[in-house]
Backbone bond lengths (Angstrom), bond angles and torsions (degrees), N, CA, C in turn:
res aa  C-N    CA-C-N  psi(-1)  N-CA   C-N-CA  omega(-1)  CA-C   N-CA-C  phi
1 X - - - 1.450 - - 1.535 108.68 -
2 X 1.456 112.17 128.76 1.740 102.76 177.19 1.103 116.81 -74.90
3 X 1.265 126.29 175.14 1.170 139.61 -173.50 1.712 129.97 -110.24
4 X 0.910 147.31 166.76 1.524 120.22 -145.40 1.532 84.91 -140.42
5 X 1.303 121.33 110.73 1.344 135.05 -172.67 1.525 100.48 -135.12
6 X 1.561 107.94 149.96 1.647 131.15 -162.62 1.838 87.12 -58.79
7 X 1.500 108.53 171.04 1.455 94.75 173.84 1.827 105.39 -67.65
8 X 1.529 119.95 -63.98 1.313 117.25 -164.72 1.772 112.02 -25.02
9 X 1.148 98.70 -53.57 1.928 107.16 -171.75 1.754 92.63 -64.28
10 X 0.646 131.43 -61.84 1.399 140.26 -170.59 1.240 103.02 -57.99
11 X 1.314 126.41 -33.78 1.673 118.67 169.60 1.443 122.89 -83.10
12 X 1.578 109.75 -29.06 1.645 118.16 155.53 1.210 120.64 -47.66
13 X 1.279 104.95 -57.31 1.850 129.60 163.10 1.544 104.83 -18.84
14 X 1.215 104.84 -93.89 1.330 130.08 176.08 1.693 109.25 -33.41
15 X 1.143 110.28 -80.65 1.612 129.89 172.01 2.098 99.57 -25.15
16 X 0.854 89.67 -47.90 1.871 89.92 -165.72 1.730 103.44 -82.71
17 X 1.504 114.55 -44.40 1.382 90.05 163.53 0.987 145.81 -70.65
18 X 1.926 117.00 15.56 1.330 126.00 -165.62 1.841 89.55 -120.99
19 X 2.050 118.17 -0.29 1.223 106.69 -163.80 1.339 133.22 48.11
20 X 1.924 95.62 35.71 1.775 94.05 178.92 1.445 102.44 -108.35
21 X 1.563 98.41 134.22 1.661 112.76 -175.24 1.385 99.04 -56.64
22 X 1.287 115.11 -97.30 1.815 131.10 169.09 1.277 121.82 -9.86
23 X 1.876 115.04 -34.49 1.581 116.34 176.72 1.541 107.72 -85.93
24 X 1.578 119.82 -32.45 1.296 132.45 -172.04 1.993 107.34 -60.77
25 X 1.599 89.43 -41.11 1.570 86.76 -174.39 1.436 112.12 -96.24
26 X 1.395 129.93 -14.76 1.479 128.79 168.16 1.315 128.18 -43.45
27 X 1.824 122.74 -24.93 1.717 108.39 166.81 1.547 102.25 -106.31
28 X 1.492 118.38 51.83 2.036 107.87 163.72 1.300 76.13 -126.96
29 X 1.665 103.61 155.32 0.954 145.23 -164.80 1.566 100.02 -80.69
30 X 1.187 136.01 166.67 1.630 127.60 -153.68 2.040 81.18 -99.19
31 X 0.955 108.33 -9.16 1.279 96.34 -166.77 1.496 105.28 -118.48
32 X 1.469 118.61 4.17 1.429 130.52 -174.12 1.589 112.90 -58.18
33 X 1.212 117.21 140.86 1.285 125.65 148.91 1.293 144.51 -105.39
34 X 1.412 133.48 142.02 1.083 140.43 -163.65 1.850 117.49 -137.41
35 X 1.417 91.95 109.19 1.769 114.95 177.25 1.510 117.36 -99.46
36 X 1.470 93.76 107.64 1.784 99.63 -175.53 1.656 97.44 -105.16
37 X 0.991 82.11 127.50 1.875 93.68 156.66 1.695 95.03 56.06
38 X 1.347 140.01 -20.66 1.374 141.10 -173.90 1.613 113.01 131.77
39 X 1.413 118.07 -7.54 1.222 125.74 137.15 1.285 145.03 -37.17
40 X 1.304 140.36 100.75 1.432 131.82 -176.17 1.329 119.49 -93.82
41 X 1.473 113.12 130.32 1.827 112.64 177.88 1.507 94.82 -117.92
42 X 1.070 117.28 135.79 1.267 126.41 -172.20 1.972 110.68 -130.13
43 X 1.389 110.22 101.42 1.746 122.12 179.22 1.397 96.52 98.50
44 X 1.128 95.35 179.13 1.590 122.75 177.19 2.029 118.33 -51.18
45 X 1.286 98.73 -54.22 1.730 103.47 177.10 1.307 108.58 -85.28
46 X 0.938 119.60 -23.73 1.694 113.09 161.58 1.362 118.28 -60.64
47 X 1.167 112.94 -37.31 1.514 131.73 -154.86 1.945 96.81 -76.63
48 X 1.689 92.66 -56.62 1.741 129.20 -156.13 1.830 84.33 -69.33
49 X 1.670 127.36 -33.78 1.157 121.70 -167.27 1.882 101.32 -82.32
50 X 1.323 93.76 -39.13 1.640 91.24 -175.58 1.601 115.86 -75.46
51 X 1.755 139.87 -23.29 1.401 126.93 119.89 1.383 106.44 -6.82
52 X 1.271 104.22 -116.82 1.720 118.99 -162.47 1.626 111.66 -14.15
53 X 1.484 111.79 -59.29 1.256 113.88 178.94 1.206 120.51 -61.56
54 X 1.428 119.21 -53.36 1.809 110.32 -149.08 1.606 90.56 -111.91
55 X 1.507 136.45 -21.21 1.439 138.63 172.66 1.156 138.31 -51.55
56 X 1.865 92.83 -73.21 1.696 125.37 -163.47 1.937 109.74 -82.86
57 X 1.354 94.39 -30.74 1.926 89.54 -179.61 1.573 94.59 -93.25
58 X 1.105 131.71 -20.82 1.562 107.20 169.33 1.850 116.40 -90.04
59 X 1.063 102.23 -13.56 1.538 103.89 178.12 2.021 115.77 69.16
60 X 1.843 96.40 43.36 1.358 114.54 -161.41 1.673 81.51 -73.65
61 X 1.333 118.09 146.98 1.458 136.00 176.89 1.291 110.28 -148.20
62 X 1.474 120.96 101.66 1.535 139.11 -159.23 1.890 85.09 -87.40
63 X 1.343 115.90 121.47 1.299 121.54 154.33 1.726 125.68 -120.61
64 X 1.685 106.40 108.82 1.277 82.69 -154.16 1.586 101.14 -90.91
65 X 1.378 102.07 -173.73 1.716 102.40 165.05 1.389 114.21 -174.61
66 X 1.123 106.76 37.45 2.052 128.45 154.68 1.243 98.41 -148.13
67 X 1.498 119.44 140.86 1.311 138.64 144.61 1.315 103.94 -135.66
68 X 1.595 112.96 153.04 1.942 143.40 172.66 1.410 99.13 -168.98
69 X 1.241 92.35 155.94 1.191 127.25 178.43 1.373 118.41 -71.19
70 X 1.455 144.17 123.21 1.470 139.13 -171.76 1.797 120.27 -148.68
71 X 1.345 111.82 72.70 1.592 91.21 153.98 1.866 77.19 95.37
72 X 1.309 137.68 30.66 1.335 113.55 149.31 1.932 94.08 107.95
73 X 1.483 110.59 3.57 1.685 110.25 -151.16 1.589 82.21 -132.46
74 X 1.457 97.12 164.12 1.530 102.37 170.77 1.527 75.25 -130.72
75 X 1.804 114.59 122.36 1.507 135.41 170.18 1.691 111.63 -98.14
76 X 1.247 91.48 105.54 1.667 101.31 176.77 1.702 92.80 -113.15
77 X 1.678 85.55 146.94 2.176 100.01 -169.28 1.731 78.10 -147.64
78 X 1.587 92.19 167.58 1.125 107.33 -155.66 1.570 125.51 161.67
79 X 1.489 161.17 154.97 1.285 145.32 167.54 1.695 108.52 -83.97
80 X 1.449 97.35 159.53 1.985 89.21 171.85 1.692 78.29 -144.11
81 X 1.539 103.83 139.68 1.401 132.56 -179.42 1.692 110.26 -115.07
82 X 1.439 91.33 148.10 1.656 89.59 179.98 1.132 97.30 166.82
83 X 1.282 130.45 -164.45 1.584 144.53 -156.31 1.717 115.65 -109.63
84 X 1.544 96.84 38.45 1.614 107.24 164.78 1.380 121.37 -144.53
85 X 1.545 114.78 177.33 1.008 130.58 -143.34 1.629 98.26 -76.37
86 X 1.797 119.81 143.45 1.347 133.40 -150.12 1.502 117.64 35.13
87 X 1.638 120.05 21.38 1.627 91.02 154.76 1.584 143.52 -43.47
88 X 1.062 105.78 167.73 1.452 137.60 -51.40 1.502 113.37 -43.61
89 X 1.252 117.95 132.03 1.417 116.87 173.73 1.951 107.46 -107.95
90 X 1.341 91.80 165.29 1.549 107.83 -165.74 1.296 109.04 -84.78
91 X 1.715 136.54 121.91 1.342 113.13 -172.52 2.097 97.90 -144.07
92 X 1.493 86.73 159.60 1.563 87.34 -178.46 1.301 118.45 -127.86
93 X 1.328 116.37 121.03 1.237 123.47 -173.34 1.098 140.88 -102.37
94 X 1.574 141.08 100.14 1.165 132.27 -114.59 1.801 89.10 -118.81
95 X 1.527 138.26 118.06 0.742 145.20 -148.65 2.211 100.37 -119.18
96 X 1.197 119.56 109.79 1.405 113.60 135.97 1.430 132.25 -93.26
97 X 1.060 122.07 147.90 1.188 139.23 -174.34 1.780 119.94 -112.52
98 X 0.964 113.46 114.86 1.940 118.41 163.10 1.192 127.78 -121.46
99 X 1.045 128.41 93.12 1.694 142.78 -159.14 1.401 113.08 62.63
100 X 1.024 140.19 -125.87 1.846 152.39 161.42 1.190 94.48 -65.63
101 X 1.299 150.00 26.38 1.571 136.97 149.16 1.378 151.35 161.81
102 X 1.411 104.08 158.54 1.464 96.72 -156.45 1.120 139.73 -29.93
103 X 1.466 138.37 130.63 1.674 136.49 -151.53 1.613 80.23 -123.12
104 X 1.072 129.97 -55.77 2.098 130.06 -163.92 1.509 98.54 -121.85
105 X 1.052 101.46 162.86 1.741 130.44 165.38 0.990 106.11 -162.33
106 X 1.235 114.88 103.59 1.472 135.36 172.45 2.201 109.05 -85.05
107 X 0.856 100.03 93.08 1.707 101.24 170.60 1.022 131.03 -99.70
108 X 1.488 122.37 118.54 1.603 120.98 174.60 1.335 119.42 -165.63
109 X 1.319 122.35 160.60 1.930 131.35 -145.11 1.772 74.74 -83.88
């Protein structure tokens, strides 16, 4: 059964299981940030560089299938599959939101 996510997340969603750079970064905010694992990407080419790198050569595909609400975050969990080591692994993605789009992405196992 799918899951019923704001459009922006739902267009990331979408965008990443098709591995499209340009669709992946179209709902963060030009000024959005994104913390993986304890990593910080900060704007758009930070963001657009960490795709290319840590995304597109492993063919990571975030599928979620829980979301709630937590502490100011919309928390979507879920496996992402692709061409590395212990796929698919379980990951949670901690989502802010500012108007039509993403302001945080919080990522971690």
């Amino acid at each position: 059964m799918p899951i019923d996510l704001p459009k922006p997340v739902a267009d990331y969603v979408e965008a990443n299981a098709q591995l499209d750079v340009p669709g992946m970064l179209k709902p963060f905010a030009a000024d959005a940030v994104i913390v993986d694992n304890g990593r910080r990407y900060e704007g758009q080419a930070e963001i657009r560089t960490l795709f290319e790198a840590e995304v597109i050569p492993v063919k990571a595909i975030f599928t979620p299938d829980t979301v709630r609400h937590e502490n100011g975050q919309l928390v979507v969990e879920g496996p992402a599959h692709g061409d590395f080591k212990g796929s698919p692994l379980r990951f949670t993605y901690g989502f802010t939101l500012k108007g039509d789009a993403i302001q945080t992405l919080e990522i971690t196992l």
